[in-house]
C-alpha positions, -999 to +999 in steps of 0.1 A: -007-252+096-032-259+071-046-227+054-077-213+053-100-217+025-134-198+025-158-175+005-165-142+022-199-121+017-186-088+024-161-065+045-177-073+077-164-106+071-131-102+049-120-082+076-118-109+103-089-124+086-064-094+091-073-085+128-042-098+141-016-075+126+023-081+134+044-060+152+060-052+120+056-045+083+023-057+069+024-056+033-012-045+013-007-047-030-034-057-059-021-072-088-035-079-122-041-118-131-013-109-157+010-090-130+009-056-130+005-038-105-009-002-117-031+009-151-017+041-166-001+044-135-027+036-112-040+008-091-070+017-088-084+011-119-079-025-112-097-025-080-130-026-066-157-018-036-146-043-016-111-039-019-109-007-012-127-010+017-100-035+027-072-012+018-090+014+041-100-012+071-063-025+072-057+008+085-073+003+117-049-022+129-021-001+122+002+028+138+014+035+106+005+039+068+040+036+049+034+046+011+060+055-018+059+091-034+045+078-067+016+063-052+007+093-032+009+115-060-011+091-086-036+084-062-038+117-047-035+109-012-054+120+019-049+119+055-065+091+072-103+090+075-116+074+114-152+068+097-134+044+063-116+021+094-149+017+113-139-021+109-105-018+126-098+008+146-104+013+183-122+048+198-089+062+218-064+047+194-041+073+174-050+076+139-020+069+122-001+089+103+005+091+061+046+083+058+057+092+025+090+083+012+100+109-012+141+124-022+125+156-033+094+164-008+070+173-037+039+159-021+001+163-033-016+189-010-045+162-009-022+151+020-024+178+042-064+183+041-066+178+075-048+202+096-047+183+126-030+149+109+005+158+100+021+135+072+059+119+080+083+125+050+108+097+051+141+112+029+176+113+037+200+134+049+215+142+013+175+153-002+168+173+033+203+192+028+194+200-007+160+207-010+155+223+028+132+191+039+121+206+072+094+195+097+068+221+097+028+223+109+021+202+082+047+175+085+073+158+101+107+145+092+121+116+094+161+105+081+167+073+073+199+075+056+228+097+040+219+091+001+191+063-006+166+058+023+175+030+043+144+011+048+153-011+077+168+023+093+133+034+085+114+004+107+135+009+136+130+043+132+092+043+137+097+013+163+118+041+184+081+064+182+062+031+193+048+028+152+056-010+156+025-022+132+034-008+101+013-007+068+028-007+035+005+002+010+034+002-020+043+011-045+063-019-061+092+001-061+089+003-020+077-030-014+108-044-037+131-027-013+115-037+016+118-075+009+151-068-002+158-057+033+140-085+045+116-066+067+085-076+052+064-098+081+032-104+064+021-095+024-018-094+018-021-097-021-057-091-039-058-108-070-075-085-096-100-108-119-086-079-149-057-085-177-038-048-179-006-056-200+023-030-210+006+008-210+038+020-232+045-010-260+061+003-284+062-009-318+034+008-329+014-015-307-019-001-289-017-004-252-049-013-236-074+017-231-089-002-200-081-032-179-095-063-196-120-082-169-119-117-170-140-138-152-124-164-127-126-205-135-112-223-099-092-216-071-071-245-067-042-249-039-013-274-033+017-270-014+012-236-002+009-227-037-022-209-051-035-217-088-058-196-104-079-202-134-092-169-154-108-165-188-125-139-209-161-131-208-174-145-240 
């Protein structure tokens, strides 16, 4: 299958390339042209408009939102907003739920804003014994293993509650351990034009202050590979 190579305007026509979701884990990450994946800790400092309206339209296709603790909590989380997936989601369909995996349950209270979208915090048996993890008003529970979550436990899991098209929105942490179970089905990957480097260097060295925007040369592809081309603004 050749790919597709094209220049989109805006969301309205981004969009049309993610309306087929799989019945599995979708993947959603930015990077940094040099690799990382967060600025002092963050990801959004390497985003922009459009990609967060992507990040919020992929929610539309899907029954689940799968996130890591550390995002949550760094990008203060919120429940799901119907009017942000106006691109994806169908009137009727259930919004889908914020699933958090987390060993200790310390969540961001940005989370439970909305009384009437509980939050699923993914843990195991071990963290729900010790810390009294318990589904209440303002979330649910779900075990997926005695000591270390057990991802794949976690996907059939949410396939027993008909969740079948699940969203992973990271960390890199989470995403590592999802293609190390091999449950990963699709990975949609924005490229951030931006340089961000090491925040802690050591050495005495100064760590960036903000990401470094670079302006992009050519998109070149061969072999299913992708080759990109950045420089700095001069």
């Amino acid at each position: 299958m050749v790919p597709t190579l094209a220049t989109v305007a805006d969301l309205d026509e981004l969009i049309g390339y993610y309306r087929t979701p799989p019945a599995g884990v979708r993947a959603n990450m930015i990077f940094s042209a040099d690799g990382a994946a967060a600025f002092a800790g963050r990801a959004g400092p390497l985003s922009d408009p459009l990609d967060q309206a992507l990040l919020r339209g992929l929610r539309g296709f899907a029954d689940v939102v799968l996130v890591g603790a550390g995002t949550v909590r760094a990008e203060h989380y919120g429940p799901v907003r119907v009017q942000a997936m106006s691109h994806g989601w169908a009137p009727g369909r259930p919004i889908p739920p914020i699933a958090v995996v987390s060993l200790s349950g310390v969540l961001p209270d940005s989370l439970f804003a909305d009384p009437a979208q509980r939050a699923i915090l993914v843990t195991t048996q071990r963290a729900a014994d010790a810390h009294g993890l318990k589904a209440d008003d303002r979330r649910d529970v779900l075990i997926a293993g005695e000591r270390t979550v057990d991802v794949s436990e976690v996907v059939a899991r949410f396939r027993e509650r008909g969740l079948n098209r699940i969203l992973c929105e990271g960390g890199p942490t989470l995403l590592d351990e999802l293609v190390a179970a091999d449950v990963v089905d699709e990975i949609c990957v924005t490229v951030s034009p931006t340089l961000a480097g090491v925040q802690d260097i050591g050495h005495g060295a100064a760590a960036l202050t903000s990401p470094r925007r670079m302006r992009l040369d050519h998109v070149l592809t061969h072999a299913d590979y992708l080759y990109l081309k950045y420089s700095r603004h001069r």
